[in-house]
KOLDRENNU-291748 format. One record per residue: residue in one letter; x, y, z of N, C-alpha, C, O in turn. Coordinates in steps of 0.2 Angstrom, whole numbers, plus 5000, padded with zeros to 4 digits. Layout:
<rs>
AXYZXYZXYZXYZ ...
</rs>
This chain:
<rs>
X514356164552515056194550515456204556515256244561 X516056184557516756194561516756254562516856284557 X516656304569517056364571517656364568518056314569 X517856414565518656424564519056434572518656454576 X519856414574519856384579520356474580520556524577 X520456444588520456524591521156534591521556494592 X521456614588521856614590522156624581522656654579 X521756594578521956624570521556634566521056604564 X521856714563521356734558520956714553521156694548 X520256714553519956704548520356734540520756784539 X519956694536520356694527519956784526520056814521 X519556794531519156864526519456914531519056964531 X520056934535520256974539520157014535520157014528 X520057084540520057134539520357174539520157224536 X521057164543521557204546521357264548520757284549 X522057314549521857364551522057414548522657434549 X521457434542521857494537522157564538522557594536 X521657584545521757634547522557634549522857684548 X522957584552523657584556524057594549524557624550 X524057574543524357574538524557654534525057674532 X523757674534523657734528523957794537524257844535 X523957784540524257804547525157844545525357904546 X525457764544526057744541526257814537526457874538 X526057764532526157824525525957884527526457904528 X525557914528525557964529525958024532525958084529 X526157994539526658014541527358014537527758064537 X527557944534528157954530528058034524528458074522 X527458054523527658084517527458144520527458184516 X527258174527527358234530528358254532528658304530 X528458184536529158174535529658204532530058254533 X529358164525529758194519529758254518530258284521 X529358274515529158324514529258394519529258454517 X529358384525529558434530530258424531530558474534 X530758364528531458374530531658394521532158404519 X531058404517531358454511531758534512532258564511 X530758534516530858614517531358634522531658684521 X531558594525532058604531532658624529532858674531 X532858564525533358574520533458614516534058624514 X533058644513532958704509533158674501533358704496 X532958614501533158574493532258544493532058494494 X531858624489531558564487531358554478530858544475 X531758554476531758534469532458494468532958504471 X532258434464532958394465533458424458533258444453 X534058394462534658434457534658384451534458324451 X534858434445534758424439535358404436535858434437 X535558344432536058324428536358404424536058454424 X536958394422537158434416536558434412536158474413 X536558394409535858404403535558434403535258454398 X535258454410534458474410534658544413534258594413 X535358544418535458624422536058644417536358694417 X536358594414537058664413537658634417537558594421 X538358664414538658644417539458664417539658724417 X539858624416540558634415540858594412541158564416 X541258584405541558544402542158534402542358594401 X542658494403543358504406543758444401543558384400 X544158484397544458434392545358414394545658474395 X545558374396546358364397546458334394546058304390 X547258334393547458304388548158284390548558334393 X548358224389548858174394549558174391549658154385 X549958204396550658234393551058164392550858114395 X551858174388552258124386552658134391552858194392 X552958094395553558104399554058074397553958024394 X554758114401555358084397555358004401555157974407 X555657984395555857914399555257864396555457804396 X554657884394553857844394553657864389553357914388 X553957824383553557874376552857814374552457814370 X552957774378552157724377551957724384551857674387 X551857774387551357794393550757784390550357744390 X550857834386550057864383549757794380550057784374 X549257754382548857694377548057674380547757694385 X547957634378547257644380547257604388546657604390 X547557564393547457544397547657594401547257604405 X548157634401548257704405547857744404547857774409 X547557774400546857804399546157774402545757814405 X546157714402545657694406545657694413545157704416 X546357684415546457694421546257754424545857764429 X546557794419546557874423545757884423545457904428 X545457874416544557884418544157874424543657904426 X544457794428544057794433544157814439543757804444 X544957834439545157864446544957934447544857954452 X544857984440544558044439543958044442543758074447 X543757994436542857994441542557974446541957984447 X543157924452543057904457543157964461542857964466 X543658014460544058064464543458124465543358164470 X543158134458542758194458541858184461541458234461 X541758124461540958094466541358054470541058004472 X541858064473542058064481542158144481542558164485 X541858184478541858264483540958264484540758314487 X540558214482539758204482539558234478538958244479 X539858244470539758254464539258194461539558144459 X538758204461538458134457538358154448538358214446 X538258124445538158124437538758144435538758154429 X539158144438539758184434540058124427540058064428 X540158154422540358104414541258114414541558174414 X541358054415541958074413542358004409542357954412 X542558024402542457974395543257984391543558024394 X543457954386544057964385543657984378543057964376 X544258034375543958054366544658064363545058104364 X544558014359545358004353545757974359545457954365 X546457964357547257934359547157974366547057934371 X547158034368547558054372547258124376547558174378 X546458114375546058164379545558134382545158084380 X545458174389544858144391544358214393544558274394 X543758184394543058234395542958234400542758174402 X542958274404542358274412541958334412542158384412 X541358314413540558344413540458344420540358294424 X540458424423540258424429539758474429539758534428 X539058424431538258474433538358554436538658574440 X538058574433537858654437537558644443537058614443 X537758674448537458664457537758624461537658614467 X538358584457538958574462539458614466539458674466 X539858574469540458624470540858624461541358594459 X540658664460541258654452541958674452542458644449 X542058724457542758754460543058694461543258664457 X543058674467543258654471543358544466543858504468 X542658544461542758474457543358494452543758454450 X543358564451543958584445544558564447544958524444 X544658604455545158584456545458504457546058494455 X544958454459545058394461545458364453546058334453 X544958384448544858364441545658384437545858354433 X545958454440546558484438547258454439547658454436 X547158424448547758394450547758324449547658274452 X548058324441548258254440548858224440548958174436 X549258234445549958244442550058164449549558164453 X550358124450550658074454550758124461550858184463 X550558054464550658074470551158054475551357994475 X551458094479552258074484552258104490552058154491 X552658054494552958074502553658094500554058054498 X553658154501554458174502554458214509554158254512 X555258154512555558194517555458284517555458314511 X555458314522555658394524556058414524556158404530 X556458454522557158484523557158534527557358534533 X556858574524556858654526555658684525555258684521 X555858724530555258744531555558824529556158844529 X554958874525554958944527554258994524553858974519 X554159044529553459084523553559074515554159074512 X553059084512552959084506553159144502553159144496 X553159174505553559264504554359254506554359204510 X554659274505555359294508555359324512555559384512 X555259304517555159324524555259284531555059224532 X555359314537555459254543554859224543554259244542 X555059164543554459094545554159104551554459114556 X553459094551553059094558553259014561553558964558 X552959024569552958964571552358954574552058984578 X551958874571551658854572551658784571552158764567 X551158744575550958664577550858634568550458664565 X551158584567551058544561550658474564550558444569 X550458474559549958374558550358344562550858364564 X550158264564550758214565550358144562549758134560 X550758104563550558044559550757994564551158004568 X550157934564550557884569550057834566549557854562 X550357774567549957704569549457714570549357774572 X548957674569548457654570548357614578548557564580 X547857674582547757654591548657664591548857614594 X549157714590549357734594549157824596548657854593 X549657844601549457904602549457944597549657914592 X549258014598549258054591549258134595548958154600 X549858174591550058254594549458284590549258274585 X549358334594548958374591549258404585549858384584 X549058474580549058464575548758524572548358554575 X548858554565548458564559548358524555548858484554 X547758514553547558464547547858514539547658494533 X548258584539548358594534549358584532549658574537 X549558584528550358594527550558674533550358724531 X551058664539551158724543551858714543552158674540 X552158764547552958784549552958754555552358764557 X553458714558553858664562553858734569553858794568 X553758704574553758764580554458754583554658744589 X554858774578555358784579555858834577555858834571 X556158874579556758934573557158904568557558854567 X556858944564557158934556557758884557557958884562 X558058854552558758834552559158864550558958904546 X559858884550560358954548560558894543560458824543 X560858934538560858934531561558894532561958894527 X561758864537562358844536561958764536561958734532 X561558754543561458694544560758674538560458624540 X560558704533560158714529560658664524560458604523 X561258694522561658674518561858604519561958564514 X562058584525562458534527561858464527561958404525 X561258494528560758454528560358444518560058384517 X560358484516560358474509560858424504560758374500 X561758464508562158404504562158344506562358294502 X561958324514561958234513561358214511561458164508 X560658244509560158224506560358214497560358164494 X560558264497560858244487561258194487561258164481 X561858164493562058124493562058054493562358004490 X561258064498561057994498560657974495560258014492 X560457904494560157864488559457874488559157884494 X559157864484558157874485557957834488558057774487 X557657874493557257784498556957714493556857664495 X556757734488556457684485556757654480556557624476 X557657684481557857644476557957564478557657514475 X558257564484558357484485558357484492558357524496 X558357394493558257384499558857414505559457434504 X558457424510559157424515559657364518559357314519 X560257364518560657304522560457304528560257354530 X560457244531560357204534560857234542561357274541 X560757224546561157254553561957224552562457254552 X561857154552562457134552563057164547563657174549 X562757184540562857184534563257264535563757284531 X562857304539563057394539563557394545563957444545 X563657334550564257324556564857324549565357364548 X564657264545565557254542565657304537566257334536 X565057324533565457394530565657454534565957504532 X565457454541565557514541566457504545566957534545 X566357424546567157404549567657444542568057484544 X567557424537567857414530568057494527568657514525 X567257544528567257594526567957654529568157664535 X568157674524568857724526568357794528567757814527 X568857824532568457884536568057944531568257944525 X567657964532567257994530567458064526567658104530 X567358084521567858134517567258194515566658184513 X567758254516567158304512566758294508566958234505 X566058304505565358314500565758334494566158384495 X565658294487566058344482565758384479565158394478 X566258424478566158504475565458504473565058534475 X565458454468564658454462564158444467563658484465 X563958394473563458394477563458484481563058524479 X563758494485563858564488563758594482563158594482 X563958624478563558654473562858644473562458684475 X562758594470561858584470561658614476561358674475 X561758574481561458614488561458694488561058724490 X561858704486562058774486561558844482561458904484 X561458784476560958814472560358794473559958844472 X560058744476559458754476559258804483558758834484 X559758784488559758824492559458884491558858894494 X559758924488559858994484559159004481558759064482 X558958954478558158954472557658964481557459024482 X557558944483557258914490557158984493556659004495 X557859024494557659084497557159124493556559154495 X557459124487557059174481556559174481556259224479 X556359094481555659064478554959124483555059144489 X554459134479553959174482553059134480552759154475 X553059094485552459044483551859084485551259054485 X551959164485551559194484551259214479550659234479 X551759214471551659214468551559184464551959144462 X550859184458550359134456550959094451551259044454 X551159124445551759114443552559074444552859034441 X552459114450553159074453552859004455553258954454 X552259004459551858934462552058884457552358834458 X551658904449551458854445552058814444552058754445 X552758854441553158814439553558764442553858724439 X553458794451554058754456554058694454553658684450 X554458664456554458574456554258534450554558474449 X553858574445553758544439554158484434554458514430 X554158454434554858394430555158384434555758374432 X555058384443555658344447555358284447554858274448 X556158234444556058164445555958144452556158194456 X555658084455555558054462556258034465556258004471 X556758034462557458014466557658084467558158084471 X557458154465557758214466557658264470557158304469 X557958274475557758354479557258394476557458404470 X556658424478556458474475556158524481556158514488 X555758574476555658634480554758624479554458604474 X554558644485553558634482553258684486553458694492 X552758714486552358764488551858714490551758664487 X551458754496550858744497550358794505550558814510 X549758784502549558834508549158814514548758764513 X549258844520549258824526548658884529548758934532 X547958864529547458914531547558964525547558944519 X547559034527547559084522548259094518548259084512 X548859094521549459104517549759044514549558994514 X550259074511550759004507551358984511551659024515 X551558924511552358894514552658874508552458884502 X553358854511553558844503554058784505554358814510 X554358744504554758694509555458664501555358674495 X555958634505556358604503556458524504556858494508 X556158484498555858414500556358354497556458354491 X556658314501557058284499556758204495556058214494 X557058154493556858114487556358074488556558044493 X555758054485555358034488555357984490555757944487 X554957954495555057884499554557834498554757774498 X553857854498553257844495552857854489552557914488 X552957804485552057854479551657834481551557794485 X551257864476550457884478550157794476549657764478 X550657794472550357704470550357654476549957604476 X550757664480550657624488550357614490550357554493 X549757674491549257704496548757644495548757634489 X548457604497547857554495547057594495546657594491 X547057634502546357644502546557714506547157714507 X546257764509546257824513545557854513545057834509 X545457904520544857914521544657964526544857954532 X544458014525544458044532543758034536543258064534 X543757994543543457984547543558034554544058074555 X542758014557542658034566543257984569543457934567 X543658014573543957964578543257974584542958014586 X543357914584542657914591542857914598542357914602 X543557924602543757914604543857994608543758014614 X544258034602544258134605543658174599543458234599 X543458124596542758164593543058214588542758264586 X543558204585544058234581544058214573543858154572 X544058234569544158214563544958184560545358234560 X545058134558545858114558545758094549545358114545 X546258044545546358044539546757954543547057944548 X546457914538546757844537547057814532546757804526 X547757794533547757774528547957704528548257674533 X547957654521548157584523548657574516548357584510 X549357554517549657534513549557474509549357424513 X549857464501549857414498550557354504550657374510 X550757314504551157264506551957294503552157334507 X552257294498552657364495552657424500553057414505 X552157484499552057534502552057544510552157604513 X551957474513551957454520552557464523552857484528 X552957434517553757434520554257484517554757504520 X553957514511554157594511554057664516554457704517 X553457644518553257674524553457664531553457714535 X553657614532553957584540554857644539555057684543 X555157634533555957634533555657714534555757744540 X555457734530555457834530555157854535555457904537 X554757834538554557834544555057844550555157884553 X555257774549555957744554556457824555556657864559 X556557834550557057884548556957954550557357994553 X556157954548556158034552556058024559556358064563 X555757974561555657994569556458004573556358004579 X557057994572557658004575557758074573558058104578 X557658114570557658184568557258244571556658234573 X557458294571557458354574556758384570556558344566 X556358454570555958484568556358534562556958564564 X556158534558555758514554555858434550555358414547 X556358404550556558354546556458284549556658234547 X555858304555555358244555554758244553554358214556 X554558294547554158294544554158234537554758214536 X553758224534553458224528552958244523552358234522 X553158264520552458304513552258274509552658254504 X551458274510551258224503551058274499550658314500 X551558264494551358324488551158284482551458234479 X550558334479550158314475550258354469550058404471 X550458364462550458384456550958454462550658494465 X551558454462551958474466551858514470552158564471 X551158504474551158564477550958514484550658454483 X551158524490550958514499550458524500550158574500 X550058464502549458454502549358444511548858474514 X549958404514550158394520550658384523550958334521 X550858394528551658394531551658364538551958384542 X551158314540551258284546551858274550552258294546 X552158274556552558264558552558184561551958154562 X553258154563553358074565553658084573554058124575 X553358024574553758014583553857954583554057934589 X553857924578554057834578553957804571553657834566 X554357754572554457704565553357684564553157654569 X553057714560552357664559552457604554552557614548 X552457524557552457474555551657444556551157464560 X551557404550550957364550550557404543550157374540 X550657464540550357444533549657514535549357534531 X549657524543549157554544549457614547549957614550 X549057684544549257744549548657804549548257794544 X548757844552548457904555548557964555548957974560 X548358004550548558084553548158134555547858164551 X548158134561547958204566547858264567548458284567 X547558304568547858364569547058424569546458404571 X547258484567546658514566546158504561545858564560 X546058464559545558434552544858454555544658444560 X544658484551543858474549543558434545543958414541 X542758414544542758354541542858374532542858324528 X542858434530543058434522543558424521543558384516 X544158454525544858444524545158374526545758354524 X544558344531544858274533544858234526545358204523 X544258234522543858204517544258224510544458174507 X544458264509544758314503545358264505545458214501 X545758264508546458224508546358144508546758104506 X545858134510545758054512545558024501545757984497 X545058084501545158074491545858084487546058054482 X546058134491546858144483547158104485547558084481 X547458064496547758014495547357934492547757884491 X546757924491546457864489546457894481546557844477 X546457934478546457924471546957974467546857984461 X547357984470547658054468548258024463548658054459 X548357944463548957924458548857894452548757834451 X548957934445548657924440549457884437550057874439 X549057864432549857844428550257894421550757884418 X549557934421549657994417549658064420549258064425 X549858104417549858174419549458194413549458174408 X549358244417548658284410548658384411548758424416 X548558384406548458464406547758504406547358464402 X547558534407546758564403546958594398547358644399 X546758564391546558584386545958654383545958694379 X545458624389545058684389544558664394544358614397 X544158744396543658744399543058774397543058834396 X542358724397541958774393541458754397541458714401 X540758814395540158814400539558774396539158804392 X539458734398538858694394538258724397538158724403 X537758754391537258764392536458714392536458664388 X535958724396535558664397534958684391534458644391 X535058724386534558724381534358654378533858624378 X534758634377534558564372534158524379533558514380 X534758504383534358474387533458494390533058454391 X533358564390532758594393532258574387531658564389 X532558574380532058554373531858474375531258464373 X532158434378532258364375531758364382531158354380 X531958374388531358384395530858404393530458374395 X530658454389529858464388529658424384529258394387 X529758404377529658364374529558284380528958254380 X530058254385529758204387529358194392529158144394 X529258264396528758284401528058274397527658234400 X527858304390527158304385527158244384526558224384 X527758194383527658124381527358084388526958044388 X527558114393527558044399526758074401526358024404 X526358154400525958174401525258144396524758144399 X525358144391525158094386525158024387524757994383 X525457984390525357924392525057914397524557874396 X525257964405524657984411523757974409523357934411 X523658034403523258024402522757974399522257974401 X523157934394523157894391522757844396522257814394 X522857834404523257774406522657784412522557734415 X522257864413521857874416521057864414520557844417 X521157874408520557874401520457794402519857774403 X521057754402520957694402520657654407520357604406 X520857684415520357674421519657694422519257664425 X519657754418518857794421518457734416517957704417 X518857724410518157684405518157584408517757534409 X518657594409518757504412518457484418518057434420 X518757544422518757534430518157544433517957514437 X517957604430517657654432517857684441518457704442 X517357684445517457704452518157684453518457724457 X518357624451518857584455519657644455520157634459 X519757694447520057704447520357774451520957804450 X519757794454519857844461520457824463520957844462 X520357754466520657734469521257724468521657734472 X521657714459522057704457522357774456522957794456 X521857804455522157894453522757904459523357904458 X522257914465522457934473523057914474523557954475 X523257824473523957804474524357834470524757874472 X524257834463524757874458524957944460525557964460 X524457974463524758024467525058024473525158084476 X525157994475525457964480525957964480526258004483 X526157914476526757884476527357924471527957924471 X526757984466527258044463527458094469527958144469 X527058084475527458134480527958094483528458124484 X528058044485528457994488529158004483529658004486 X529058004477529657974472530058054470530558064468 X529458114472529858174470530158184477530758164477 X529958214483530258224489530758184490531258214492 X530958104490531558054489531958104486532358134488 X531758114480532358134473532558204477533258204476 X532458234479532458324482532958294487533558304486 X532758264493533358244498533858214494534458224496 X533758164491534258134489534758174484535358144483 X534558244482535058274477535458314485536058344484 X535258324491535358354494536058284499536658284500 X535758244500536158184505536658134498537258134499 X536458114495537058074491537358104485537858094482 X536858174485537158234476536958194470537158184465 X536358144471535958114466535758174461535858234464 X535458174455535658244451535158184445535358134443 X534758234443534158214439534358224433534458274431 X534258164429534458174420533858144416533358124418 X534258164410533458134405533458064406532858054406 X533758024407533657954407533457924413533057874413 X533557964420533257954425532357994423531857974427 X532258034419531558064420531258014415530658004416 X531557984411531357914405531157864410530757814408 X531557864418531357804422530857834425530257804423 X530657874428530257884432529457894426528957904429 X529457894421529057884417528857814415528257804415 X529257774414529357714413528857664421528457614421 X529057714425528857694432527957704434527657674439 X527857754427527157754430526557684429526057664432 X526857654422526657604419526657534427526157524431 X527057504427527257474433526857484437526257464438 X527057534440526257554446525757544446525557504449 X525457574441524557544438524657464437524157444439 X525057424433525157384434524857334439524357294439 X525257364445524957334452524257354454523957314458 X523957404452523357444453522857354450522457324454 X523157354444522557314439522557244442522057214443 X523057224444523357154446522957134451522757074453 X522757194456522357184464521657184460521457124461 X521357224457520557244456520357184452519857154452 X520957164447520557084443520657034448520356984446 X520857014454520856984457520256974463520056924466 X520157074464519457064467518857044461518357014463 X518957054454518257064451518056964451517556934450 X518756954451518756874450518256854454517756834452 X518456854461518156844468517256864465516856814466 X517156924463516556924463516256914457515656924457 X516556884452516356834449515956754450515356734449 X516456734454516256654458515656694464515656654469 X515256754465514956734470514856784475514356814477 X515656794477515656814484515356894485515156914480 X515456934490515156974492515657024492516156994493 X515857094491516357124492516757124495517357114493 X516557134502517157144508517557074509518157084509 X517357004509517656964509517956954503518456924503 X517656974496518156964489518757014488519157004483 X518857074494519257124494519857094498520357124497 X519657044503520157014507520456954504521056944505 X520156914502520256844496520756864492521256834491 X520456914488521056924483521656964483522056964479 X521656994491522557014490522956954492523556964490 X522956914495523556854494523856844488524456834487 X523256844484523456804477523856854474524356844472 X523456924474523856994470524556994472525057004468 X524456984480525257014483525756974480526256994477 X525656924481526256854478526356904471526956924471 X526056914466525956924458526456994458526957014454 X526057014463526357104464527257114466527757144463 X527257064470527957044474528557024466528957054464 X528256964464528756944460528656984451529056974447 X528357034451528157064446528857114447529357114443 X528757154454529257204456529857174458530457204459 X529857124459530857104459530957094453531457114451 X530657054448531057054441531157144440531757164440 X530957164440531157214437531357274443531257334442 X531657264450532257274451532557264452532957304454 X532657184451533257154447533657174443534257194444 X533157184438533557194430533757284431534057314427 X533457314436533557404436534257394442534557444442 X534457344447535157354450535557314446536057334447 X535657264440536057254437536357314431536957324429 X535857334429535857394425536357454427536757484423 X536057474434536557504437537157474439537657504436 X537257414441538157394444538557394434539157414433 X538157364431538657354423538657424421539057424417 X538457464421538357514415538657584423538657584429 X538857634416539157714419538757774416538357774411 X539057824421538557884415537857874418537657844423 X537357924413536757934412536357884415536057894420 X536557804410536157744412536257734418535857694419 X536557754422536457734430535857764432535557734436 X535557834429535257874432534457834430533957824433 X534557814424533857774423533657714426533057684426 X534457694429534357614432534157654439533657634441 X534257694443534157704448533557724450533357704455 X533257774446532757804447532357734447531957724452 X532357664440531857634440531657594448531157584451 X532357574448532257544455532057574460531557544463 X532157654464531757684468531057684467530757674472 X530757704462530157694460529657624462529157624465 X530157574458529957494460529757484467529257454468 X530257514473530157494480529757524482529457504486 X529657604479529057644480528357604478527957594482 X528357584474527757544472527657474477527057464478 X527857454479527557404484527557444491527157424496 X527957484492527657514497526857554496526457554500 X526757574491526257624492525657584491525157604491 X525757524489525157454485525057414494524657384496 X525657424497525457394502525257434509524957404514 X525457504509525357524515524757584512524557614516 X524557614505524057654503523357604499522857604501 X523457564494523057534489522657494493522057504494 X522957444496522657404499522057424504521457414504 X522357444510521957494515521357524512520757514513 X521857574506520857614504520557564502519957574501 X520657504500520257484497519757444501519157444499 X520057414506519857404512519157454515518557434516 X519257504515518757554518518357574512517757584513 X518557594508518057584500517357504501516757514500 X517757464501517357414502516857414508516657354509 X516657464512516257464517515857534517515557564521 X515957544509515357614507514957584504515057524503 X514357624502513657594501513857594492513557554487 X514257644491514257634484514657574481514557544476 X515157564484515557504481515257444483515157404479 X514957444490514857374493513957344488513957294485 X513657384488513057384483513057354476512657314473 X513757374474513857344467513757424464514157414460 X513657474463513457534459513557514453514057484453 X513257514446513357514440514157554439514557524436 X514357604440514757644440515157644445515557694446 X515257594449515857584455516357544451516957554452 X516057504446516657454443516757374445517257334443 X516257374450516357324453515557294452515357254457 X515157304448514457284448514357204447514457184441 X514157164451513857084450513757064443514057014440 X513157114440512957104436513557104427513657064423 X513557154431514057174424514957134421515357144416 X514957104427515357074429515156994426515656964423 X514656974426514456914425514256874431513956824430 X514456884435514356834443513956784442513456784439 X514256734444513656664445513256684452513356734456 X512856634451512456624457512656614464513256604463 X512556614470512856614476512956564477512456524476 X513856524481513756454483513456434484513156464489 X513256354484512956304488513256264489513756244485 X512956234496513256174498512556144502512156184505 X512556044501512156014504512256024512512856044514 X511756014516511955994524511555914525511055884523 X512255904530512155834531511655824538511955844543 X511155794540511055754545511455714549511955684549 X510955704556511355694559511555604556512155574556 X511055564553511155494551511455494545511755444544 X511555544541511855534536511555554530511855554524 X510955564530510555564525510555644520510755684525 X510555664516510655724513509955764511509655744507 X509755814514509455884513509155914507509455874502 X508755944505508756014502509456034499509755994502 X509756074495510356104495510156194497509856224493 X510456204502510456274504510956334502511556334503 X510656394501510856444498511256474502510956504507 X511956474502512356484507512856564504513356554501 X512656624505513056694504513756694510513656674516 X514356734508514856744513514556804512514256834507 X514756834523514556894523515156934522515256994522 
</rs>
């Protein structure tokens, strides 16, 4: 017989169990010690199972739009809601339409729910309007402090608040307030029409006769809102709610908004930008001052709406090289400009931390609905049902456990030690995952995920049976343990490998087409799935490996599961030997060790 040739493993290697069960082991101290660390160790609960928050809106008629309300704008609104509110790391959140002109959002207990309410609350369009006028939120003198500022993308950037602040500049007197309100009434909406052309502003202005007083009715306006602006007290929850409410986008309006602890309250000229513009927003690390900044990138439209208003405020003085993007009319932010930003990209700066960076980076990437909506109501979902249907599937999934172990000790017997140990394994692997993961992604446990992870035990054992029939095989034809324990994981692993990608296959298609709940069972099954080839490949295999150099399995034990006998085993191979002339032997009784 040919020495096998040097330098490649023999077919009956051994490997090295010890470095594997090593592996694992350490992952699942790992784990488990970044639970406790975290102080998450139970994983977070769907509405269903913890309770929650039920939020009903319902989508108002605007003048001008009596076929807003239909189902393509309802759809719309469903997925900007539910992108805007698991962009705060709300995970499981339902959010569904019910009848013509209301929608549902289902927000889990052990979220931010404050803070989702609010997100869920501000559904109103989103806009840049010029600055007029700055002042305290009380009637009272305006502080002076540093605002936001806004620039290009890799240009420089002024320091800042990341909140809506007062211009560091002294108020303006009520005279140059006025003068500056009547040309803003005067002039046309940035977004009505394009600008002329340089040649085109030379001859009209050759043309234009000299320039004549504001009429009475604009100065009046100014006059009056002027007046409202002093009055206005955005201290006042009341006075807050109404400001701005039903201003068109081509009209001056008045808007609150607060800056750290207190309220501002501003004078906002006609909008320049909607929120529909915006393509994508974000608030990011700048790597550069280690800072947290807000990015945003314009539609092709919204790029050159963006360049013109921009262009305009930077020739302008403090406060009215501001911009405010206000949201269901309230100032969300008031960057200030030091140049035209051209190219579709820009940046705003300032004192951001990363909630505040994140929080505007969502209401400017999602904040432009095509419907406005109200809360119809708010109610508190309690987790009884869900905790009835949970125990009820916990006796079920534990009835099947059993089921499934009954079926090892009597089939397997010994063998299913072995399968028990993994099952327990891989149930601390799958629970610790789930505990951080309610902690790092806001993944949030429901019945149809606890339906997957049940589903999951089946599969597992699966793999358990698929390696052990392929050892009994081996010792069927003959061979001896330790080398039928080696023989037969090639054949298993292939079987085990393509068993586990069908089926999470069909568990990430599951999740990418379907919403809701069924994500929670398409996810759970899929983590499970990859837990299972890990734990078959870096726990099952291994022990089984050193299993098979105990006197009780290697023996055959009646009771091991693995008996010669009982098994059926043929007799041990033969093979003739040849002479050196050719002639043929005896046939020789040939055992692998």
């Amino acid at each position: 017989m040919a020495a096998p040739k040097k330098g490649r493993r023999p077919t009956g290697a051994q490997g090295r169990p010890g470095r594997a069960l090593a592996i694992i082991l350490i992952a699942m101290v790992a784990l488990t010690a970044g639970m406790f660390l975290t102080k998450q160790t139970t994983p977070r609960l769907g509405i269903d199972l913890a309770g929650g928050t039920s939020i009903t809106l319902k989508a108002k008629s605007e003048p001008g739009k009596p076929d807003a309300i239909n189902e393509t704008n309802m759809n719309t609104a469903v997925g900007i809601i539910e992108r805007r509110v698991n962009g705060l790391g709300v995970s499981e959140a339902e959010v569904q339409t019910q009848g013509r002109d209301h929608i549902i959002v289902n927000i889990p207990k052990g979220t931010n729910e404050k803070q989702a309410r609010e997100q869920v609350g501000t559904t109103a369009q989103l806009y840049f309007r010029p600055v007029l006028a700055f002042a305290d939120g009380a009637p009272a003198a305006p502080e002076a402090t540093p605002s936001p500022s806004a620039s290009s993308s890799g240009a420089p950037k002024a320091e800042g608040s990341g909140k809506p602040s007062s211009p560091a500049t002294p108020s303006s007197s009520a005279t140059s307030q006025g003068r500056v309100l009547s040309e803003a009434l005067k002039a046309p909406a940035a977004t009505a029409s394009p600008s002329p052309s340089a040649s085109e502003s030379k001859k009209a202005d050759d043309k234009a006769p000299a320039p004549t007083p504001a009429p009475s009715g604009v100065e009046a306006a100014a006059a009056d809102l002027q007046a409202k602006f002093a009055a206005l007290d955005c201290t006042n929850e009341a006075q807050r709610a109404a400001v701005g409410k039903g201003a068109k986008p081509e009209d001056a309006t008045l808007a609150c908004g607060k800056r750290g602890d207190t309220w501002g309250k501003w004078i906002l000229g006609p909008a320049g930008v909607a929120g529909t513009d915006v393509k994508d927003a974000k608030g990011v690390i700048d790597p550069q001052r280690g800072q947290w900044i807000v990015t945003m990138q314009f539609t092709d439209k919204g790029a050159d709406k963006f360049a013109k208003i921009t262009g305009e405020l930077a020739t302008k003085q403090m406060p009215q090289n501001q911009f405010a993007i206000v949201l269901d009319g309230e100032v969300v932010s008031d960057p200030s400009v030091s140049q035209a930003l051209t190219g579709g990209n820009a940046e705003i700066s300032g004192g951001f931390t990363q909630q505040t960076a994140q929080d505007l980076g969502n209401m400017l990437s999602y904040g432009a609905l095509p419907l406005s909506f109200s809360e119809d109501s708010v109610t508190t979902v309690t987790a009884a049902l869900g905790g009835e249907q949970l125990k009820a599937g916990l006796i079920a999934g534990a009835i099947g456990l059993i089921l499934v172990v009954i079926y090892l000790l009597v089939y397997y017997r010994g063998l299913a030690f072995i399968a028990i140990v993994s099952l327990l394994v891989s149930a601390i692997l799958t629970y610790t995952i789930m505990a951080l993961l309610g902690k790092g992604i806001g993944f949030a446990l429901n019945l149809p995920a606890v339906c997957g992870a049940i589903v999951a035990i089946g599969i597992t054992a699966d793999s358990f049976i698929v390696y052990f029939e392929r050892i009994r095989d081996e010792i069927r034809e003959g061979r001896t343990l330790r080398p039928a324990v080696e023989r037969a994981w090639p054949r298993a692993r292939r079987t085990i490998l393509v068993s586990d990608f069908v089926s999470f296959l069909a568990a990430a298609v599951l999740f990418i087409v379907t919403v809701g709940k069924v994500q929670g069972f398409a996810f759970t099954l899929g983590l499970t799935t990859v837990l299972d080839v890990v734990v078959v490949f870096l726990f099952t295999k291994p022990i089984m490996t050193l299993m098979a150099r105990t006197k009780f399995f290697s023996s055959g034990h009646p009771w091991s599961g693995l008996d010669p006998k009982r098994l059926g085993a043929k007799p041990p191979l033969r093979r003739s030997r040849r002479t050196g002339s050719g002639s043929v032997t005896a046939p020789v009784d040939v055992k692998e060790a």
